[in-house]
Backbone bond lengths (Angstrom), bond angles and torsions (degrees), N, CA, C in turn:
res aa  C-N    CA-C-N  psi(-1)  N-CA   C-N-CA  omega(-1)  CA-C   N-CA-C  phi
1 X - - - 1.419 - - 1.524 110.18 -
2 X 1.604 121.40 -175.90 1.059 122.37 -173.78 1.978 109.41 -74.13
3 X 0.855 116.59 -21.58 1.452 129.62 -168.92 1.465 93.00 -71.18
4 X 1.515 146.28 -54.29 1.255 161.25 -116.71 1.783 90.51 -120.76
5 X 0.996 121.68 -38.60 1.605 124.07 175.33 1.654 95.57 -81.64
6 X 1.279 115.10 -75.86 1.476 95.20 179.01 1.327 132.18 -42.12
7 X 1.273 129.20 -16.55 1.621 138.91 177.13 1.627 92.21 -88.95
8 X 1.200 148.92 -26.65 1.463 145.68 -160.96 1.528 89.36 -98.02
9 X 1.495 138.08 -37.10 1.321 108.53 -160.25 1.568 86.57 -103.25
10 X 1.157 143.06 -23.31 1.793 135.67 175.00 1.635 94.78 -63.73
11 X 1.117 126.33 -27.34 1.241 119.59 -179.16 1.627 138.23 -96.06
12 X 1.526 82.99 8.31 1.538 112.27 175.49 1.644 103.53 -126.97
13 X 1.094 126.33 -30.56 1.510 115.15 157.32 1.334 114.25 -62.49
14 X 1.314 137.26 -29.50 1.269 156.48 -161.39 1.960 105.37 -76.68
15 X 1.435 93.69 -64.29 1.539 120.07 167.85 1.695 108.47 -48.34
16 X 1.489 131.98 -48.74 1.233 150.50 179.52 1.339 102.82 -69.13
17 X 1.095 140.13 -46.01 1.651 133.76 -146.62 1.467 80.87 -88.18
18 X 1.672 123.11 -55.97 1.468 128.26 -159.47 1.683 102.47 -52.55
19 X 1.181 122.99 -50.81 1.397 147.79 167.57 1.520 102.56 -16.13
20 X 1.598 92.37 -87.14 1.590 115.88 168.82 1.874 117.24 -40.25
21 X 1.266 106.18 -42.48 1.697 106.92 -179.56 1.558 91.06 -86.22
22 X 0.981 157.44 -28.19 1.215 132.79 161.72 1.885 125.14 -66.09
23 X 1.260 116.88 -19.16 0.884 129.19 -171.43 1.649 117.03 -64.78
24 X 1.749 97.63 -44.81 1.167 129.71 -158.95 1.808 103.76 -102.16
25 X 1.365 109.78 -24.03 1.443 106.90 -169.61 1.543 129.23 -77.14
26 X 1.156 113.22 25.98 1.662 135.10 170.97 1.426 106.23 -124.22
27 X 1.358 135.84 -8.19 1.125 121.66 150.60 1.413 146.60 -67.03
28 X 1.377 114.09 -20.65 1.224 130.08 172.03 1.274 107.26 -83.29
29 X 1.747 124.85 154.65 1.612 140.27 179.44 1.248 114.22 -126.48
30 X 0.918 157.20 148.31 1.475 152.10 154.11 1.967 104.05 -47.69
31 X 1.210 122.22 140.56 0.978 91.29 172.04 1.767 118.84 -119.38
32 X 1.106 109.53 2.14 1.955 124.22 157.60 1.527 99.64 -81.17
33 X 0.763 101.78 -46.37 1.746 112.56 -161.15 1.746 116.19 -63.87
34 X 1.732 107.58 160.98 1.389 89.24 -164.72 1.685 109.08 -93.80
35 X 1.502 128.24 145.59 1.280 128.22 174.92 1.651 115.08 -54.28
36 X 1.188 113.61 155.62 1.596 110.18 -178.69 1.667 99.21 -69.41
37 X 1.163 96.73 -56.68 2.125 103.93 179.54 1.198 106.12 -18.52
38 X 1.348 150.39 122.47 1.056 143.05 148.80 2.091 122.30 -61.13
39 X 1.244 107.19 -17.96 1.486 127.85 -178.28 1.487 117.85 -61.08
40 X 1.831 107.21 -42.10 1.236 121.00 179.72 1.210 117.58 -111.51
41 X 1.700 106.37 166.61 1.207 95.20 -160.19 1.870 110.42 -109.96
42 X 0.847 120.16 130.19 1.837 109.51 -176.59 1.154 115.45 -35.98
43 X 1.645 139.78 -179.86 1.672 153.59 124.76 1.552 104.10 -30.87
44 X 1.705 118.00 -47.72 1.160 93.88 -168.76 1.736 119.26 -90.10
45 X 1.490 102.62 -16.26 1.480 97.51 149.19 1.563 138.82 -33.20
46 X 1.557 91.80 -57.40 1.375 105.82 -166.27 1.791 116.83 -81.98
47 X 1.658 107.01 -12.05 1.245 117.39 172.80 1.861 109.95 -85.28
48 X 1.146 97.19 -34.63 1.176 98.72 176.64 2.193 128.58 -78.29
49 X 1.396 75.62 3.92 1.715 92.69 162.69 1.413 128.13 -117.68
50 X 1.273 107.60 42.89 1.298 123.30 -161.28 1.546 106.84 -124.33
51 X 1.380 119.02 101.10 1.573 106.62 -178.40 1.767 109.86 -84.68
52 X 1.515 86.43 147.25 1.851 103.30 177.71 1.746 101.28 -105.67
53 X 0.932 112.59 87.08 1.723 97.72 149.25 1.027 140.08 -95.55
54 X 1.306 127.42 162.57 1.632 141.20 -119.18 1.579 92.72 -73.94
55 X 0.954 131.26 146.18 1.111 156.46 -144.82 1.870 103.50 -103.79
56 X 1.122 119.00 90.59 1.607 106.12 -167.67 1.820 102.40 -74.71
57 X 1.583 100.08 137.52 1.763 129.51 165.18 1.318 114.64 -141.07
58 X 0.678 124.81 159.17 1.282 149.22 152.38 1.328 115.03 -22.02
59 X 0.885 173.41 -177.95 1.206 155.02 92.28 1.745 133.41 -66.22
60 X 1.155 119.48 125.82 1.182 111.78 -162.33 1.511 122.71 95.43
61 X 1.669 127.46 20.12 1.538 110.08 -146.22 2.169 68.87 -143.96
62 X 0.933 76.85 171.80 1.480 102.26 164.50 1.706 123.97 -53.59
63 X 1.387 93.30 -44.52 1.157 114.18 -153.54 1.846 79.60 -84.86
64 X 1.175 147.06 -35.50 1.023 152.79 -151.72 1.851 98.68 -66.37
65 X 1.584 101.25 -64.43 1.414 94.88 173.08 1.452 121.18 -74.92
66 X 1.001 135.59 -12.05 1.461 129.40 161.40 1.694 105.24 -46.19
67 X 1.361 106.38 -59.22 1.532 119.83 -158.50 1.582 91.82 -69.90
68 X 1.419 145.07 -40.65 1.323 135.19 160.49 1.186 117.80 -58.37
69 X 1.492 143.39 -36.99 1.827 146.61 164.37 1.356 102.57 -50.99
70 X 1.557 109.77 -54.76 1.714 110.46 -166.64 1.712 107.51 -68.61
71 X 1.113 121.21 -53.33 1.546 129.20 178.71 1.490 91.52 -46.78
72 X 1.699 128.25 -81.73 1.612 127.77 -170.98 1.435 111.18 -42.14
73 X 1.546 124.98 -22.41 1.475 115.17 -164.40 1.499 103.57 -94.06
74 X 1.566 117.47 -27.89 1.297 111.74 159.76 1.461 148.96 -115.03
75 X 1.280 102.64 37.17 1.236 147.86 144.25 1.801 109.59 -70.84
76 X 0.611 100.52 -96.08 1.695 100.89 163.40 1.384 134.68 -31.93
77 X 1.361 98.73 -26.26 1.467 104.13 175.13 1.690 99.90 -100.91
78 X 1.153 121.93 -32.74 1.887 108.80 -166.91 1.809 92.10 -77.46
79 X 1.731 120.11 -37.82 1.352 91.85 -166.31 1.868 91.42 -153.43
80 X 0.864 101.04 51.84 1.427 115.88 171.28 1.442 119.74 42.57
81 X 1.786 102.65 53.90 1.765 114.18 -176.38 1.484 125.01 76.09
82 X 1.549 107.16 -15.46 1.692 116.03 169.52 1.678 102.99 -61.29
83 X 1.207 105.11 143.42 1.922 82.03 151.23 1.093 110.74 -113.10
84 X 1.413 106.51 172.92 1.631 118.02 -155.91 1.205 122.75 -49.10
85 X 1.379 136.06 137.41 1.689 140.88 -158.13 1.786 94.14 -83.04
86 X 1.259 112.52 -83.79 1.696 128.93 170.73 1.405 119.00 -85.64
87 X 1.213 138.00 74.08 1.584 114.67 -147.41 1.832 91.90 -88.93
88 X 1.077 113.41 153.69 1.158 126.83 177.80 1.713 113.67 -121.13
89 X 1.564 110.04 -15.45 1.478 97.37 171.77 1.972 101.55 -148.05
90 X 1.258 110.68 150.78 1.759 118.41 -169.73 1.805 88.84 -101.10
91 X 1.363 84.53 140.87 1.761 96.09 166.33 1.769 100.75 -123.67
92 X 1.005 104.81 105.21 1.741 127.59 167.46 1.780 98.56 -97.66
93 X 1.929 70.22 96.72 2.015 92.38 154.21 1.492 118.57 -108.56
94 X 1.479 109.31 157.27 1.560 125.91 -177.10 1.736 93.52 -127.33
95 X 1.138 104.79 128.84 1.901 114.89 166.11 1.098 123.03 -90.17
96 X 0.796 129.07 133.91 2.076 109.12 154.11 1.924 94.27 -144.47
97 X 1.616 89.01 165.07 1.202 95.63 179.78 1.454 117.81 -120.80
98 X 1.664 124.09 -160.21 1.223 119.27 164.19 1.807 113.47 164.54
99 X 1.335 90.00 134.89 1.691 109.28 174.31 1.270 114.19 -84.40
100 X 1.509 110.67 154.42 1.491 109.20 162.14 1.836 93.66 -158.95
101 X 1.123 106.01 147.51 1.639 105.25 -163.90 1.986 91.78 -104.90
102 X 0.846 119.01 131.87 1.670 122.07 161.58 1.227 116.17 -82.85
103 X 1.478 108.92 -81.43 1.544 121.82 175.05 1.460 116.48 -63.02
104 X 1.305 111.41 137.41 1.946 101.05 166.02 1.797 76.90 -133.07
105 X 1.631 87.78 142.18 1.795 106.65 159.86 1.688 105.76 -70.88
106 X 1.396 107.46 125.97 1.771 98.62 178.27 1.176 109.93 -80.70
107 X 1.590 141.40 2.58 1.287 137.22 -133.57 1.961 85.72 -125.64
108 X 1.502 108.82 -49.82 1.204 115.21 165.97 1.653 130.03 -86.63
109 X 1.013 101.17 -20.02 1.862 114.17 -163.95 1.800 107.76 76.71
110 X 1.002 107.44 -21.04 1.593 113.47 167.83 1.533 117.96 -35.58
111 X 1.710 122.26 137.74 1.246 111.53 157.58 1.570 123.93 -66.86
112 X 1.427 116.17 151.31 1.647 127.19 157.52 1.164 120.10 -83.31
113 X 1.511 107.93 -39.72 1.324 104.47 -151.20 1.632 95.35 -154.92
114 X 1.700 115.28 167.42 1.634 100.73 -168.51 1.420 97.58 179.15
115 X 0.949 121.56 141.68 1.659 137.67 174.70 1.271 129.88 -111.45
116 X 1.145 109.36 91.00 1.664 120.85 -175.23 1.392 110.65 -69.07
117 X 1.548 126.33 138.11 1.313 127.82 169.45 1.365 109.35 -104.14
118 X 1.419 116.35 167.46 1.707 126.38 168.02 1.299 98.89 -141.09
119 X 1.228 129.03 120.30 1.804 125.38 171.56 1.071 70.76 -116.84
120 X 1.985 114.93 148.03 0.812 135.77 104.77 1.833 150.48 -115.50
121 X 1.238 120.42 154.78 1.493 119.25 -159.01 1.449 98.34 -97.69
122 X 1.710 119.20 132.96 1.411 100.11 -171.03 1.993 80.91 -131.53
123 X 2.139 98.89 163.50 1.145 105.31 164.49 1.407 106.17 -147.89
124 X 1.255 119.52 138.41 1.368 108.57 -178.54 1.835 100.73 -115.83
125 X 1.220 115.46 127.65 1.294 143.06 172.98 1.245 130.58 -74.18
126 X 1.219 146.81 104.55 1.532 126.33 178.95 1.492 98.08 -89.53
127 X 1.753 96.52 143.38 1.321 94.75 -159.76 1.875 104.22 -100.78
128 X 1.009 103.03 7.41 1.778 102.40 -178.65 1.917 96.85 -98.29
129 X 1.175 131.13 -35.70 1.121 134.27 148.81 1.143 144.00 -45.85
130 X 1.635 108.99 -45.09 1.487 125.09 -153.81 1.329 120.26 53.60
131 X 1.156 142.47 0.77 1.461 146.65 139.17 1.133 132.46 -22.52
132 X 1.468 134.68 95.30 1.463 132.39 153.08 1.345 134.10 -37.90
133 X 1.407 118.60 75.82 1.892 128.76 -160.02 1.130 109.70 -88.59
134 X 1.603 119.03 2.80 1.412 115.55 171.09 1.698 105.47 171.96
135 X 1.434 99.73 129.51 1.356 104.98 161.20 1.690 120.38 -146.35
136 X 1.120 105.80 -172.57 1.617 116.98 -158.80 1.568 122.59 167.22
137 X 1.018 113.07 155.37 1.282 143.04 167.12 1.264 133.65 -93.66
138 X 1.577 122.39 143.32 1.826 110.85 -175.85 1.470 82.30 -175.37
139 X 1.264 96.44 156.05 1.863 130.71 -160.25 1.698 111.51 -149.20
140 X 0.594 94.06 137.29 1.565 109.39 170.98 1.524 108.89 -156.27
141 X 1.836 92.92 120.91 1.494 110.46 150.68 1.124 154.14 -119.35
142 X 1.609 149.14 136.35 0.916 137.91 -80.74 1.330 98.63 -170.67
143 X 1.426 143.72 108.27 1.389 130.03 171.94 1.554 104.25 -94.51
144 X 1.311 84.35 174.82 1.847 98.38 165.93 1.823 106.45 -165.31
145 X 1.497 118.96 138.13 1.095 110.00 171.35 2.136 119.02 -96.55
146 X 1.446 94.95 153.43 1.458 88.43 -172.83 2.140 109.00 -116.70
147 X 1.464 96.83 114.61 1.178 107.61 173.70 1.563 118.75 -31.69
148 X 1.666 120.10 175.21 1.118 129.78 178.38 1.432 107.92 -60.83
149 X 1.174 120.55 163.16 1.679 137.88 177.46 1.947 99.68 -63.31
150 X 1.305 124.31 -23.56 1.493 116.45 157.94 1.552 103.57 -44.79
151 X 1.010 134.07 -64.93 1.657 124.88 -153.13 1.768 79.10 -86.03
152 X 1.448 90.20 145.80 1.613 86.24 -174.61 1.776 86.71 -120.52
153 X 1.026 162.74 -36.73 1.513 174.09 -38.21 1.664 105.52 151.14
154 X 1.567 103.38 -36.91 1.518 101.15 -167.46 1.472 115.51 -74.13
155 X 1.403 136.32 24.30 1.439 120.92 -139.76 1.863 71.76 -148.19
156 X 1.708 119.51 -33.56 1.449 108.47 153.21 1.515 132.87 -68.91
157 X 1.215 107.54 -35.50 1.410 123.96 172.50 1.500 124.56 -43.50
158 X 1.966 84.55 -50.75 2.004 93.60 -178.78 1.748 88.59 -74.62
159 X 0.858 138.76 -49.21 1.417 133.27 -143.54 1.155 101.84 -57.23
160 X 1.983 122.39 -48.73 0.982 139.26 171.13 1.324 117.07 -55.05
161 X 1.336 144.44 -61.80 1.284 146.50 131.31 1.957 104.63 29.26
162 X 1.710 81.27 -100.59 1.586 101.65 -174.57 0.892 86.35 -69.17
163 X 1.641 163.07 144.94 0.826 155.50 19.70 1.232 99.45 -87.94
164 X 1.424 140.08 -51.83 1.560 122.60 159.99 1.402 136.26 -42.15
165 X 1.267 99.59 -10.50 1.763 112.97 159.69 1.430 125.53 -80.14
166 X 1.714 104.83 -37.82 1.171 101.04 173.17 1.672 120.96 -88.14
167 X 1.451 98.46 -5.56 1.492 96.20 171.06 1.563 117.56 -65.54
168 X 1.580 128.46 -64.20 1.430 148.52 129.38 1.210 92.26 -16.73
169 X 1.453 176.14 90.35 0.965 143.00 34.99 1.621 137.63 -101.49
170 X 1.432 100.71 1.59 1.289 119.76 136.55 1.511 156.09 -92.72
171 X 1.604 96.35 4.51 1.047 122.75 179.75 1.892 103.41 -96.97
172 X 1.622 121.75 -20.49 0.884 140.31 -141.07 1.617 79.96 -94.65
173 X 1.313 111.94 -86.62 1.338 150.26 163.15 2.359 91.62 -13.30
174 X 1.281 113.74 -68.18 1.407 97.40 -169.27 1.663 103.12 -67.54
175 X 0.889 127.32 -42.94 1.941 124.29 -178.73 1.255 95.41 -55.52
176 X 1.707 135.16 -55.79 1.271 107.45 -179.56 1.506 133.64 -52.34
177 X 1.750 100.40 -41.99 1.615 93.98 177.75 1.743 108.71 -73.98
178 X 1.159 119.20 -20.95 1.666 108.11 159.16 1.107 111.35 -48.19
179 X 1.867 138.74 -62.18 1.388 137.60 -153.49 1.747 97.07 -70.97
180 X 1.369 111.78 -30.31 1.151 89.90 176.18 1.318 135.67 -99.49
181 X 1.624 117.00 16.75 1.207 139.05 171.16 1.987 92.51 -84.09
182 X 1.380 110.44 -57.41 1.494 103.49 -179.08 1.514 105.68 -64.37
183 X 1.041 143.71 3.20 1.375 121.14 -163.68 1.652 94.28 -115.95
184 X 1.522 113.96 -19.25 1.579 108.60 178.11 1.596 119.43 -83.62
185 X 1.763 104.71 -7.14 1.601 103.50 153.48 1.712 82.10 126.35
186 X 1.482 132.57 8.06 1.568 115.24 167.96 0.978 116.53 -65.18
């Protein structure tokens, strides 16, 4: 009957897909994670041999704590706040920052609202070479709105805020294009 054909072809698409996921299921790797091989070495090996030094600012400027958030955030992210045991490659970052106001209150001339930037310029070095094997750029921006002139503090707070957002998400953004510089065989 019709019931008995429909159970034969769900049960042959069924049979096919499994086919296909077996076919394919040794191609994929973890890619944080450690390889079974004992010979090679993981992404997170190879991120975690990567020295960060200190991040030059100004001192005293804005830009100063950015360049301390961004250095701590990827630090933490290549090898979980250790620094590097053997490092085999330097990551030389440059920060800069930047405002831009959207909203103005017309009643005060005051901002509402405002979008903080973080560019940063990255290079990663091999350090037995001295070779520049990769560099780049990445930005993240970031609003925040700022309460009435009652909160007098809160309009630092958000600023501070998002800018710790955009640090963490530019810090996010350079380890990935590292993992995937290590994962294509640099």
């Amino acid at each position: 009957m019709w019931w008995s054909e429909h159970r034969s072809g769900w049960l042959a698409r069924l049979a096919a897909a499994l086919a296909l996921a077996s076919l394919v299921g040794g191609c994929f790797e973890p890619l944080y994670g450690s390889k079974p091989s004992v010979d090679s070495e993981s992404v997170r090996d190879k991120l975690s041999a990567v020295d960060i030094p200190q991040i030059n600012a100004r001192k005293g400027t804005p830009s100063a704590r950015i360049a301390v958030g961004m250095r701590n955030a990827l630090q933490f992210d290549m090898n979980g706040g250790a620094g590097a045991n053997a490092p085999t490659h330097r990551l030389n970052v440059v920060v800069g920052t930047g405002v831009m106001t959207v909203i103005v209150d017309v009643t005060s001339g005051r901002p509402d609202a405002q979008v903080d930037s973080v560019l940063a310029s990255y290079s990663l070095i091999e350090i037995a070479s001295g070779k520049t094997v990769l560099a780049g750029n990445t930005f993240a921006h970031v609003d925040y709105d700022i309460p009435g002139t009652a909160q007098r503090f809160a309009k630092q707070r958000a600023q501070r805020d998002a800018e710790d957002r955009a640090i963490q998400v530019c810090a996010e953004q350079i380890r990935n294009r590292l993992a995937s510089y290590f994962v294509t065989g640099g």
